[in-house]
ZAMI-278709 format. One record per residue (C-alpha): residue number from 1; x, y, z. Coordinates in steps of 0.001 Angstrom, whole numbers. Last residue first. Example, Ala and Ser with C-alpha at 12.3 -4.5 7.8 and 13.67 -1.06 7.14 Angstrom:
REC   pos        xx        yy        zz
REC     2     13670     -1060      7140
REC     1     12300     -4500      7800
//
This chain:
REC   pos        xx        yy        zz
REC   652      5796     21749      9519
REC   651      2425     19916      9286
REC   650      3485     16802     11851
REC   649      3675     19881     14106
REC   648        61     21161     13257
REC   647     -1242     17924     14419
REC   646      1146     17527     17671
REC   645       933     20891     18728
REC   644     -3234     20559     18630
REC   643     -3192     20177     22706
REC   642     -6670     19690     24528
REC   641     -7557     22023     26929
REC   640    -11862     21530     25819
REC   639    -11268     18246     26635
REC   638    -13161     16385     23292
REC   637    -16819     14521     22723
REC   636    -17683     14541     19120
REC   635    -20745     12938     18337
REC   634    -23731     13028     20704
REC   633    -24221     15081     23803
REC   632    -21262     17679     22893
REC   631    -22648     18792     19575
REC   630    -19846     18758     16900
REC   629    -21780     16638     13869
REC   628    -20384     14992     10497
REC   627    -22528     12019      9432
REC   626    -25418     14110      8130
REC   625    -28395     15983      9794
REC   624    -27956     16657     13309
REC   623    -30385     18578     14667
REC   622    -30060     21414     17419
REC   621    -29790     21803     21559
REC   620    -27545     24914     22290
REC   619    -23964     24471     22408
REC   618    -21916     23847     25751
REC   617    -18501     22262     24849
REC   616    -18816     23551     21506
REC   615    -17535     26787     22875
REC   614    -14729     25479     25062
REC   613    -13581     22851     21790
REC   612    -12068     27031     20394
REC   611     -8466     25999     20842
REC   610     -8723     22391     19166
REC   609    -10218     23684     15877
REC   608     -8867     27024     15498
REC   607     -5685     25311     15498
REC   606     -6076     22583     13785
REC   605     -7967     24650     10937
REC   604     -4801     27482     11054
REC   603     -2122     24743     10119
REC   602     -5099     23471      7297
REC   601     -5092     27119      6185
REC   600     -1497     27422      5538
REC   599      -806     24055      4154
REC   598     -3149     24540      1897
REC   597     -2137     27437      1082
REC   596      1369     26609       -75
REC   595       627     24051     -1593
REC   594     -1519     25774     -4300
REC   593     -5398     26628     -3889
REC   592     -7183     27986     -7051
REC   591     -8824     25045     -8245
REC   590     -7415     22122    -10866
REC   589     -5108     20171     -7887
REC   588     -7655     20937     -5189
REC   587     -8944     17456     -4748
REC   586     -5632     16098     -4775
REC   585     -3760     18733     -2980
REC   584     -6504     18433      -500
REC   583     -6227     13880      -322
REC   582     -2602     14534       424
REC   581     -3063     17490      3107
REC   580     -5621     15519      4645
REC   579     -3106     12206      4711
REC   578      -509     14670      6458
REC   577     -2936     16442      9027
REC   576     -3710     12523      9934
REC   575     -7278     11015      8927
REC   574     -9793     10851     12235
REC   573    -12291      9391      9023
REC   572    -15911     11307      9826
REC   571    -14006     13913     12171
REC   570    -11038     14967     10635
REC   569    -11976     14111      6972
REC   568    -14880     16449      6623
REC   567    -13454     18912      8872
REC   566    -10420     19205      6563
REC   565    -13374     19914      3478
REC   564    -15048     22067      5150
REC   563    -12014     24287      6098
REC   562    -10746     24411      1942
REC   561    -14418     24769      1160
REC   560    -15077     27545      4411
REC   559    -11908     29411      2451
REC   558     -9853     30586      5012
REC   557    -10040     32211      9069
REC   556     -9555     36510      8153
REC   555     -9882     36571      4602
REC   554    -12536     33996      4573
REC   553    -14967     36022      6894
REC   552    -15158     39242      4491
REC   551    -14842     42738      6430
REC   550    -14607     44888      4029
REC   549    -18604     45014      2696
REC   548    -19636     47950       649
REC   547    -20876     51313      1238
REC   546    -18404     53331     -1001
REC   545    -16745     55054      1586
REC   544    -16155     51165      3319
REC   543    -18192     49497      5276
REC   542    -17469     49573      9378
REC   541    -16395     46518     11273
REC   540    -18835     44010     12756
REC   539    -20342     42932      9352
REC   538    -19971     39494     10346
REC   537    -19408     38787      6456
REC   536    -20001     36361      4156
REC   535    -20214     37901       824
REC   534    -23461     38312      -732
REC   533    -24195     36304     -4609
REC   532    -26232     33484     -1943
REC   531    -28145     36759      -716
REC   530    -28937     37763     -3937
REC   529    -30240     34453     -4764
REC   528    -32087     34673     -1512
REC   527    -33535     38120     -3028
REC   526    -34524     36890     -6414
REC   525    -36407     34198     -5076
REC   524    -38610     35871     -2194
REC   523    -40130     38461     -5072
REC   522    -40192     35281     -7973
REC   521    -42323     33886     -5058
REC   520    -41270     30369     -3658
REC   519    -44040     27100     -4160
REC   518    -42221     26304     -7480
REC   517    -39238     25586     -5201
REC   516    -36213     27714     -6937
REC   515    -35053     29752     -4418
REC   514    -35514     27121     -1674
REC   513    -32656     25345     -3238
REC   512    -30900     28011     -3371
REC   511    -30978     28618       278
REC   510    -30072     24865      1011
REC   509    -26898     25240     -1835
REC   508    -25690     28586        26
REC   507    -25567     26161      3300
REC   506    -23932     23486      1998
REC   505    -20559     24847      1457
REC   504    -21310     26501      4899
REC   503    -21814     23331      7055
REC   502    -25061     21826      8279
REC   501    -25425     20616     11344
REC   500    -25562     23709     14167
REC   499    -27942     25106     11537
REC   498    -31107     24995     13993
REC   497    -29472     25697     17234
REC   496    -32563     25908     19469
REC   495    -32409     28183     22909
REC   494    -29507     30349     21338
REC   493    -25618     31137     22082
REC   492    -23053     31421     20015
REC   491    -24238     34536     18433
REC   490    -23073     35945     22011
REC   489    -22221     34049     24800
REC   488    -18348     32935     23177
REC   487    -18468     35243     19888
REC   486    -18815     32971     17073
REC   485    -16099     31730     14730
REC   484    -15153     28491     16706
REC   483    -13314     26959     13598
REC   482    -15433     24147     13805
REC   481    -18752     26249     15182
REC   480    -18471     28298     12629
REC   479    -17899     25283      9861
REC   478    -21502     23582     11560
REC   477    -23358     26374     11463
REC   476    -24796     29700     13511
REC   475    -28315     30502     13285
REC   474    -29834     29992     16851
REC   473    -33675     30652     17084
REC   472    -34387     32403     20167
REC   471    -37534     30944     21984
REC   470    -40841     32971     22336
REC   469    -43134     34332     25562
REC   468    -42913     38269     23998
REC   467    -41147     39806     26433
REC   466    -38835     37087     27578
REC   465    -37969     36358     23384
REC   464    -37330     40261     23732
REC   463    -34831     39580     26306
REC   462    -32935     36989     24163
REC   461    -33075     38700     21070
REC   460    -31830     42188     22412
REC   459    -28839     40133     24572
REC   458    -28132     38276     21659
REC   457    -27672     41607     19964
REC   456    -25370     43170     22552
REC   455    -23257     40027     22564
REC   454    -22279     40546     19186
REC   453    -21530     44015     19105
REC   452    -19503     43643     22144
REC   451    -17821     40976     20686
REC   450    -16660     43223     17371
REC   449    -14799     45976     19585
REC   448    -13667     43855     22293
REC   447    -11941     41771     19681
REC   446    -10032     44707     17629
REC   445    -11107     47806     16226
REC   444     -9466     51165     18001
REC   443    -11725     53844     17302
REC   442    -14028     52745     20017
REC   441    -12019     53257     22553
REC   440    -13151     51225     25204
REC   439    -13399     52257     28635
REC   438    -15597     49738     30136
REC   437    -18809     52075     30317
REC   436    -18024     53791     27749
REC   435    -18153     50779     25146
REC   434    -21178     50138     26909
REC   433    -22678     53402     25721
REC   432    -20956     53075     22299
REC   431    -23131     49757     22425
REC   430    -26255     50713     22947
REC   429    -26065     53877     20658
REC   428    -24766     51581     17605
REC   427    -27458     48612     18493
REC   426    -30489     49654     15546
REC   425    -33006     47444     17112
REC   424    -35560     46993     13407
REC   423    -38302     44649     13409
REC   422    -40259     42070     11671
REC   421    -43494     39797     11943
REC   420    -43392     37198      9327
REC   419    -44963     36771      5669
REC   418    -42382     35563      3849
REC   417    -41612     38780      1602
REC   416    -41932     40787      4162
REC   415    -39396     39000      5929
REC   414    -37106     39056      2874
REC   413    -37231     42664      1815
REC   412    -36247     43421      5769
REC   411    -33350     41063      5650
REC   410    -32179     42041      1858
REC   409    -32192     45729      2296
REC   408    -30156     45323      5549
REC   407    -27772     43521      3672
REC   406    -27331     45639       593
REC   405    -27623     49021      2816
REC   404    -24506     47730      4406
REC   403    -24084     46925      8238
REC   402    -20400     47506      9907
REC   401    -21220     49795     12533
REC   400    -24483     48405     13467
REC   399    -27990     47108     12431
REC   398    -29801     44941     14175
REC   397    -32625     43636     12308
REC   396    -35019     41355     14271
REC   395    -37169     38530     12519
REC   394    -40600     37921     14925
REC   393    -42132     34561     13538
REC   392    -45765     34593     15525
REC   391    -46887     36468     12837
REC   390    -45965     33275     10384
REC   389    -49523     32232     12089
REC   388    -48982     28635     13606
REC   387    -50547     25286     11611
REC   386    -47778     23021     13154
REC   385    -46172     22566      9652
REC   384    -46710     26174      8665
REC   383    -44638     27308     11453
REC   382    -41848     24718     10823
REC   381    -41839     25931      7366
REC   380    -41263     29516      7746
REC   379    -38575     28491     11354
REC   378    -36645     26673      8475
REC   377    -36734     29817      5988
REC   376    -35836     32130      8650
REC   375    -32839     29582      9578
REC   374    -31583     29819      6238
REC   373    -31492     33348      5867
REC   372    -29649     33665      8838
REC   371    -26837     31518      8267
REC   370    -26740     33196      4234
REC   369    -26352     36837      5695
REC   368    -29302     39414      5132
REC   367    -28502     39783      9053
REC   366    -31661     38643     10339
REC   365    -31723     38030     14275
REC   364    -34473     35426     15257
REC   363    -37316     35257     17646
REC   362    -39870     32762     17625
REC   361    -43665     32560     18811
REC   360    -46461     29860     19722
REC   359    -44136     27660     22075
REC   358    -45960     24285     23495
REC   357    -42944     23319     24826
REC   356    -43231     20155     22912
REC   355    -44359     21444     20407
REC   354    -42278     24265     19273
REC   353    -38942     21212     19953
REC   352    -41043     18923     17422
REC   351    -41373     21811     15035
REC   350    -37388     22795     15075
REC   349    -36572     19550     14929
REC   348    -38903     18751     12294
REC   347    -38261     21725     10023
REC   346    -34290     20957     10319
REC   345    -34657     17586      9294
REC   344    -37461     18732      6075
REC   343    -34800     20955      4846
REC   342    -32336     18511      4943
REC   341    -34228     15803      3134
REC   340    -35454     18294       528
REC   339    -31683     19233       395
REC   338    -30260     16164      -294
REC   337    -32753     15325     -2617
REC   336    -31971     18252     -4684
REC   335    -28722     17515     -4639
REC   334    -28813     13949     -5349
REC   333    -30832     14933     -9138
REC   332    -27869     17790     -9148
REC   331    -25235     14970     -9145
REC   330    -22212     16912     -7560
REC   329    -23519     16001     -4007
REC   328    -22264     18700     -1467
REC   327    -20661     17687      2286
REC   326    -17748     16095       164
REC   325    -16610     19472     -1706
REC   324    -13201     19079     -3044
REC   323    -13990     15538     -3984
REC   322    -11611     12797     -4217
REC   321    -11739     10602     -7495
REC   320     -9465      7610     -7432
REC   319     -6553      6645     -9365
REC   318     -4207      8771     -6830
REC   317     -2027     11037     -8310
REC   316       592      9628     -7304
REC   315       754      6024     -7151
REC   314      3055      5641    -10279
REC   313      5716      7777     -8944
REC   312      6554      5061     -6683
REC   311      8062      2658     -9173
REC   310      7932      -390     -7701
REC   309     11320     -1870     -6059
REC   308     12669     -4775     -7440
REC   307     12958     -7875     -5372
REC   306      9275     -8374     -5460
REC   305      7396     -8216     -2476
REC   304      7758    -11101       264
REC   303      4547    -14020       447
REC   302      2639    -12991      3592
REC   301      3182    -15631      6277
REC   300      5526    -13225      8596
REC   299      2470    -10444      8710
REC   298       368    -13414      9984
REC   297     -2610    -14868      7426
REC   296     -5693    -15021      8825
REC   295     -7337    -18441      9386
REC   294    -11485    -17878     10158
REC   293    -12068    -18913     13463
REC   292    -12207    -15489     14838
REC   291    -15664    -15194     12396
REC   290    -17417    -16392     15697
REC   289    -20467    -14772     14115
REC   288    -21233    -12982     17974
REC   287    -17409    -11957     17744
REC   286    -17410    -10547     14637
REC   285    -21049     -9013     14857
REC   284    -19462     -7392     18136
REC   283    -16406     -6321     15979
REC   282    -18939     -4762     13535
REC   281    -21096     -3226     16353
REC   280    -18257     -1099     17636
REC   279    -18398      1153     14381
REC   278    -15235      3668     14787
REC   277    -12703       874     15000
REC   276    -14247      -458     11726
REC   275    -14737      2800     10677
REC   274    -11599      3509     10733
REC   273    -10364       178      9420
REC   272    -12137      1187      6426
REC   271    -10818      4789      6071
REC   270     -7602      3124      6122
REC   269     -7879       906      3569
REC   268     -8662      3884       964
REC   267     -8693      1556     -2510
REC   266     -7290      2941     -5161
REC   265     -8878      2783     -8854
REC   264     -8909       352    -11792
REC   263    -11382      -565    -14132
REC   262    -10487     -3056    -17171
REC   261    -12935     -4312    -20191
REC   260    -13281     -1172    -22133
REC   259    -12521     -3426    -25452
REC   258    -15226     -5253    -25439
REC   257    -17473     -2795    -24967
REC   256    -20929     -3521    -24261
REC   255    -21018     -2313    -20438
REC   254    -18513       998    -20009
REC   253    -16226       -62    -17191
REC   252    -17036       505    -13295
REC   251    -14740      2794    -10763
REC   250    -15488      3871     -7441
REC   249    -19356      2044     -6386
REC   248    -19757      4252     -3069
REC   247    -21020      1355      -232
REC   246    -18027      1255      1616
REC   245    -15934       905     -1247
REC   244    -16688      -644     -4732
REC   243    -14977     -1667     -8137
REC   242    -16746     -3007    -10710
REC   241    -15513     -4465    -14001
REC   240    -18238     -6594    -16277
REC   239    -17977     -8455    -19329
REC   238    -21315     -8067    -21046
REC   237    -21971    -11935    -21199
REC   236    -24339    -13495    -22909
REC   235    -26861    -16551    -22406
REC   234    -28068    -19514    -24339
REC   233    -25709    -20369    -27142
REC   232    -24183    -17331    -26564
REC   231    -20609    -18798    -25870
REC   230    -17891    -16437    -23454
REC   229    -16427    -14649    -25890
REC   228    -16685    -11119    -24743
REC   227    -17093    -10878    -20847
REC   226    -17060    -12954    -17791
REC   225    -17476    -10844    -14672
REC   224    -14700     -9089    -12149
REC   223    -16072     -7781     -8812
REC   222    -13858     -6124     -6560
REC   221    -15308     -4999     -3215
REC   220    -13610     -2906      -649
REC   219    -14585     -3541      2925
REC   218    -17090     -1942      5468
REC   217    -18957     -5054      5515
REC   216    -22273     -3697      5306
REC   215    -21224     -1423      3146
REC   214    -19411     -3299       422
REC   213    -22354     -6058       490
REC   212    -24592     -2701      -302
REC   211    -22147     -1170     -2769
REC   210    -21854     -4722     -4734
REC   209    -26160     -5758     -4258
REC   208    -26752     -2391     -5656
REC   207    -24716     -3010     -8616
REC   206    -25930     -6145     -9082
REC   205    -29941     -5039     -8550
REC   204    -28903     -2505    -11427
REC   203    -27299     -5048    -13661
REC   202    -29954     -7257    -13605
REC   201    -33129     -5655    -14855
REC   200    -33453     -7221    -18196
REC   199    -30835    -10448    -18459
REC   198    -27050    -10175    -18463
REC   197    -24941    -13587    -17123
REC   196    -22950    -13725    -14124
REC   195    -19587    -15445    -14684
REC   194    -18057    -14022    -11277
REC   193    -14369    -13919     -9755
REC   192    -15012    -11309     -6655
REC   191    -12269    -10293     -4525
REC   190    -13176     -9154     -1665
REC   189    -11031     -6102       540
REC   188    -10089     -5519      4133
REC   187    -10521     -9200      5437
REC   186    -10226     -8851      8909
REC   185    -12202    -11997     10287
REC   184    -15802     -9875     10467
REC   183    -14505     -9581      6510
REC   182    -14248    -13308      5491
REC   181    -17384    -13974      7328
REC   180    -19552    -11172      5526
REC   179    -17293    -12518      2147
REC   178    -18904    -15786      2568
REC   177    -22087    -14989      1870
REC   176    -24984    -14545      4030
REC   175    -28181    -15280      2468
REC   174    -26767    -16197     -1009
REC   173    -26093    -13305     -4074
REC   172    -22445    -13218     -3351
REC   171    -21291    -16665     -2645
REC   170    -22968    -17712     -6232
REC   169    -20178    -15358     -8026
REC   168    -16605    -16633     -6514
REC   167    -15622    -14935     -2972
REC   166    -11926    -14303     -2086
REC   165    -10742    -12439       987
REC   164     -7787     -9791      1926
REC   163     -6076     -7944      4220
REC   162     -3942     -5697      2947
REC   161       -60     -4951      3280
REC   160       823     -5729      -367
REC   159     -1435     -8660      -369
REC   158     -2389    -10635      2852
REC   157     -5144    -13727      2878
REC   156     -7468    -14232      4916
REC   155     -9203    -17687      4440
REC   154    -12104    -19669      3807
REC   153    -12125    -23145      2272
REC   152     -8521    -23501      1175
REC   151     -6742    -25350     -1519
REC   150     -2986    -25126     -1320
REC   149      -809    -25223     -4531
REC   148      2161    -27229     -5902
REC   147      3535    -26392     -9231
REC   146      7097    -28278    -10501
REC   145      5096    -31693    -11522
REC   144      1783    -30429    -12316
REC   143     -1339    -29614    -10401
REC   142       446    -30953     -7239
REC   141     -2409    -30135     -4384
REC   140     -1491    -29585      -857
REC   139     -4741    -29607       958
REC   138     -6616    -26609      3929
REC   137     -8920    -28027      6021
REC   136    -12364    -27816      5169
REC   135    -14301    -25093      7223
REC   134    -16139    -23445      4596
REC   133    -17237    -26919      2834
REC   132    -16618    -26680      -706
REC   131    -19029    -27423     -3383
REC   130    -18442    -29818     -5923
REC   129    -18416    -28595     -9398
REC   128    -19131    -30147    -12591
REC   127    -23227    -31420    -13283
REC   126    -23602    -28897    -10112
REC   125    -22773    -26137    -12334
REC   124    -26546    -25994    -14065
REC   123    -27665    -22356    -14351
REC   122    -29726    -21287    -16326
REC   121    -32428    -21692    -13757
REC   120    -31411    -23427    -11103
REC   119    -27947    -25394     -9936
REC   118    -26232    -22643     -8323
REC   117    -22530    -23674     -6612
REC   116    -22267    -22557     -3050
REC   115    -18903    -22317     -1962
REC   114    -16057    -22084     -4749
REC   113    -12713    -22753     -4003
REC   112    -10024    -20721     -3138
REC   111     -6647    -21931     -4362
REC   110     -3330    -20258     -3127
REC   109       -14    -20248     -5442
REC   108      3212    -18983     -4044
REC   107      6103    -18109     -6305
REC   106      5186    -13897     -5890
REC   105      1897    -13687     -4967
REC   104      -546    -15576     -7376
REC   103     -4031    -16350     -5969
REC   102     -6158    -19147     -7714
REC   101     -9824    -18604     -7561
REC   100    -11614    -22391     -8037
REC    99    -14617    -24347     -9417
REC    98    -13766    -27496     -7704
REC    97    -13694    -31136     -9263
REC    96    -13872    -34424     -7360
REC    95    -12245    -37268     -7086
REC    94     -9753    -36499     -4076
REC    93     -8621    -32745     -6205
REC    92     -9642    -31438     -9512
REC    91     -9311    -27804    -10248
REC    90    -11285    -25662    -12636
REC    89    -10076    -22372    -13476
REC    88    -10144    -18552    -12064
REC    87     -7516    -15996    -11914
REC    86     -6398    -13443     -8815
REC    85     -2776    -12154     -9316
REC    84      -465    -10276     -7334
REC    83      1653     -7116     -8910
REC    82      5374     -6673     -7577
REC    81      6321     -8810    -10871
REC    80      8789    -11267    -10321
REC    79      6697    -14522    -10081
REC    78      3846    -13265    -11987
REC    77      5215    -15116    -15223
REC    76      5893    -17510    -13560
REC    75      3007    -18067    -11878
REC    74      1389    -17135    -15303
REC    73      2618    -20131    -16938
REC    72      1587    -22549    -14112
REC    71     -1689    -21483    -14542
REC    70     -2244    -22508    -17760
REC    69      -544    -25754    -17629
REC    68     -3007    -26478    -15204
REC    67     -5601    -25395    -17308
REC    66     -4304    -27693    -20167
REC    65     -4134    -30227    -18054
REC    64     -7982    -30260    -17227
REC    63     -9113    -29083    -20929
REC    62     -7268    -32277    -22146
REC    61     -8732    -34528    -19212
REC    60    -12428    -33988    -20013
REC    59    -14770    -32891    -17407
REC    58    -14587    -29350    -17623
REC    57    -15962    -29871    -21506
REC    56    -18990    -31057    -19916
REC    55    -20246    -27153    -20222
REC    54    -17201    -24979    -21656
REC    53    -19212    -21655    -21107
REC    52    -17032    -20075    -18475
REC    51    -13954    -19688    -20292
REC    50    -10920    -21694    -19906
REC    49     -8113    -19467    -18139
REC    48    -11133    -17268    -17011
REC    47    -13099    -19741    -15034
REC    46    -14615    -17165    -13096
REC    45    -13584    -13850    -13861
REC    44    -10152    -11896    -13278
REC    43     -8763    -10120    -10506
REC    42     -5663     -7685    -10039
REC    41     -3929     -6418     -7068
REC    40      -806     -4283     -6667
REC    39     -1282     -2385     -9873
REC    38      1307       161    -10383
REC    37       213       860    -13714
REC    36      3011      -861    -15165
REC    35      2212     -3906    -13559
REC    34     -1817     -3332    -15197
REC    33      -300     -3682    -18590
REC    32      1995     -6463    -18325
REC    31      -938     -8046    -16320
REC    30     -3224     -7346    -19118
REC    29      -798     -8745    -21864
REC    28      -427    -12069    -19227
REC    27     -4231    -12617    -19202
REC    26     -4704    -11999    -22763
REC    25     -1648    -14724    -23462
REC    24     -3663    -16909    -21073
REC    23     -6556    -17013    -22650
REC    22     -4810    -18231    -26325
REC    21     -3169    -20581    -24757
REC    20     -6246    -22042    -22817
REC    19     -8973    -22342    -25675
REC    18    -11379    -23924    -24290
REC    17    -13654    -20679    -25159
REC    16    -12309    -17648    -26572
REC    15    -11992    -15034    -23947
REC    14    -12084    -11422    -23879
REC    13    -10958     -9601    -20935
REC    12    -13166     -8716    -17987
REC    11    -10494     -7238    -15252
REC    10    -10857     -5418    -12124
REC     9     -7609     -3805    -11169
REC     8     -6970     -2956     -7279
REC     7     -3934        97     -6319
REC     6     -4118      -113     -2441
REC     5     -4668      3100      -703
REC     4     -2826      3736      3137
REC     3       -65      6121      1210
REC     2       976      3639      -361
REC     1         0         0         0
//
């Protein structure tokens, strides 16, 4: 492995039945191929040394040998290439004949065999292939005089580093297939040597069934299936290459194409074993299964690497798609989806928590910001879901030193626009008056002189929630609350946080969203896609002679897609500063963001993120809607004096 990915080929080459020779020479030209590459592992379909479709043909002695032969020829051939081999062929062994996966590492040759062999439908393998019982012992076989291989039932096997297990077709689509037992033992990735056929409907459920067995067993999942060649005399083949991870299908070839026959793409084993560690329940499952008395291989049993060094240049870039944005679908169909789904979260907490304190009346500070805007448009629906009057929403503007007329434009335009009670605390006099009181200058603009702003409006929203029997509706989000950008009991604090889940990349996509509902009036449209267009701001220090907006949020802490994106890793995968800087130089490679400030911003995220834990220590109650979260009662629990000298020093 480099890097914690493993390089895995899936390969559907064409293949002229019985005829060995002339299968193995395709085999060996897509080794050659894959080795240079940098390949580490690479599977082929069931029975692809002979073809699938030989029928009684596996029975006779001269297909037999010639098999053998077969595979002795690309052990050697294997032998000193730093790539390891998966191939299927028929084996016979005490009488009987076993539909086999034959693993190549180096000069060692492993047989899997087959475990539950269909004998319905179109399908008739029982007339050839015994089944194998899962806990056979393991057999020296002698398939020629100078090759001797070991048959195994179920096993873990190690490649390059990996962990790794071997189903063939059938054991997939049965109740509980071997590769659930193969990876409760510590099997990172499946291999998957299949010969299913194509009928109407298929491929989809196949697909699914890949990313779902991938999921449940937090593995990899490579899935190679007999292509061109194979005989139609009843069925056909499409040739099939699909690579999956953790329920994400990675990398699948074209169908139809016989010469698109190969996918290849890296494999993030240590995301896996995160979640493995992360996801108690698997190693309960593990136990409960009694999948400990599967054989693993032992670091000392695993075959040694070629003498020859690969080429490390060939695992960089990775062969694997990362993407800059991870908390925002690309697909716009998923999109949408996503944020109906989010949406409708956030308007159930928020309606559920209404309820249940039997709370007629809201009060929330609009900025004309994106945070705000969102949580308006939550607290719109939530009203309408319990049947309340949108009077009962009160939406406070607050404007201070550093308001613009494009802001404050937007808020007020916006709440008439909705339909909700509004009003206007301007909080310059307030605060000068406090900023007398503690002897502030107020020509000097630094900490004291944004906080007090802050604070001074959460004080106006929460006394005039007292006044008027309401809640305050929180508006902060998830990337504030990473990099603690909030003032400590000011914005930060609210009776219902209804944003606290959703980070900023996402949050412009929500409000858009919204924009364009058929239910949303052109007037309420154009002015949250004007507010989308806005840049984020605090507005806390004064506009410039021309009115506009100075003070712009990533100048001062980053880019919320560069900071999204290292929160996205740091919590959901607990990935090292290093492998985040990898997988960011990656994603980033064709954006604006060199080296340099990456590693600038992703020093400042570890910072920011350990120093300001105090804040998230005691947020307000709000929803969690995806798999990354900061509240304090569910999933990130941290000492608030926690150290980040060790992250940002392994940056340096």
């Amino acid at each position: 492995m480099h890097n914690g990915f493993l390089r895995v080929a899936s390969c559907a080459p064409n293949v002229s039945v019985a005829n060995v020779d002339r299968n193995v020479d395709t085999i060996l030209q897509t080794i050659s191929q894959l080795e240079n590459q940098g390949v580490e592992i690479a599977v082929f379909p069931e029975m692809a040394v002979t073809g699938y479709t030989c029928a009684d043909l596996f029975h006779n002695q001269t297909l037999i040998e010639a098999a053998a032969r077969g595979l002795e020829t690309i052990s050697r051939a294997v032998a000193s290439l730093n790539i390891h081999v998966i191939v299927g062929l028929p084996i016979v062994s005490q009488g009987a004949m076993y539909n086999c996966a034959a693993l190549l590492r180096g000069s060692n040759v492993d047989l899997v065999a087959k475990s539950y062999i269909p004998n319905y439908n179109e399908f008739y393998e029982r007339r050839w292939w015994r089944p194998i019982a899962p806990d056979e012992k393991p057999r020296q076989i002698a398939l020629s005089q100078t090759l001797t291989a070991t048959i195994h039932g179920r096993k873990v096997f190690r490649s390059h580093g990996a962990l790794i297990g071997i189903e063939i077709c059938e054991d997939l689509w049965v109740p509980i297939p071997p590769s659930a037992h193969l990876s409760l033992a510590g099997a990172q990735v499946i291999f998957n040597l299949s010969a299913s056929d194509d009928l109407t409907g298929k491929y989809s459920y196949l697909k699914s069934l890949i990313a779902q067995q991938s999921a449940r067993c937090l593995c990899g999942y490579v899935y190679a299936s007999a292509g061109w060649g194979e005989s139609s005399t009843d069925l056909v083949f499409d040739g099939k290459a699909i690579i999956a991870e953790n329920g994400t299908i990675l990398a699948c070839n074209p169908r139809w194409d016989p010469a698109s026959y190969i996918s290849i793409t890296d494999i993030d084993i240590e995301a896996l074993e995160r979640d493995r560690l992360h996801f108690t329940t698997f190693s309960d499952c593990a136990l409960a299964e009694r999948a400990y008395e599967i054989p693993v291989e032992l670091p000392a049993d695993e075959p040694a690497f070629s003498a020859q060094a690969p080429d490390t240049s060939l695992y960089l870039p990775l062969r694997r798609y990362v993407d800059p944005r991870p908390f925002v679908p690309s697909d716009p169909a998923t999109m949408a989806e996503r944020c109906d789904e989010i949406l409708n979260i956030q308007t159930a907490g928020l309606a559920r928590r209404l309820d249940a304190i039997g709370c007629r009346s809201l009060v929330v500070g609009i900025s004309g910001g994106l945070d705000s805007t969102l949580a308006l448009l939550v607290a719109v629906r939530a009203f309408n879901r319990l049947g309340l009057p949108l009077s009962g929403i009160i939406g406070v503007t607050m404007p201070g030193f550093g308001t613009t007329d494009r802001t404050r434009s937007n808020a007020v335009r916006l709440m008439s626009g909705l339909g909700v009670s509004s009003m206007e605390i301007p909080i310059g006099p307030s605060v000068m008056q406090h900023f007398a009181d503690i002897g502030h200058d107020p020509a000097v603009h630094d900490v004291t002189y944004e906080n007090c702003q802050a604070r001074e409006r959460t004080q106006i929203l929460m006394d005039l929630s007292n006044r008027l029997g309401g809640i305050v509706l929180g508006t902060g989000d998830l990337s504030e609350l990473a990099l603690g950008w909030a003032t400590y009991n000011g914005d930060h604090i609210s009776m219902y946080g209804v944003n606290a889940g959703v980070p900023k990349t996402l949050v412009r996509h929500l409000v858009k969203y919204y924009a364009m509902l058929p239910s949303t009036t052109p007037e309420v449209s154009h002015i949250l896609l004007d507010v989308i267009d806005t840049p984020i701001s605090p507005e806390l220090i004064p506009a410039s002679d021309k009115g506009e907006i100075i003070q712009r949020t990533e100048d001062l802490v980053g880019p919320y897609e560069l900071h999204d994106f290292f929160l996205y890793y740091t919590l959901r995968y607990g990935f090292s500063p290093e492998r985040i800087r990898l997988l960011a130089r990656q994603a980033f490679s064709n954006d604006e963001y060199d080296d340099d400030t990456i590693d600038r911003w992703l020093s400042t995220f570890f910072k920011r993120f350990f120093a300001q834990q105090f804040k998230r220590s005691c947020l307000p109650d709000g929803p969690k809607v995806g798999s990354v979260c900061l509240s304090p009662r569910g999933d990130w629990r941290m000492p608030s004096d926690a150290s980040s000298a060790l992250w940002r020093k392994s940056l340096s």
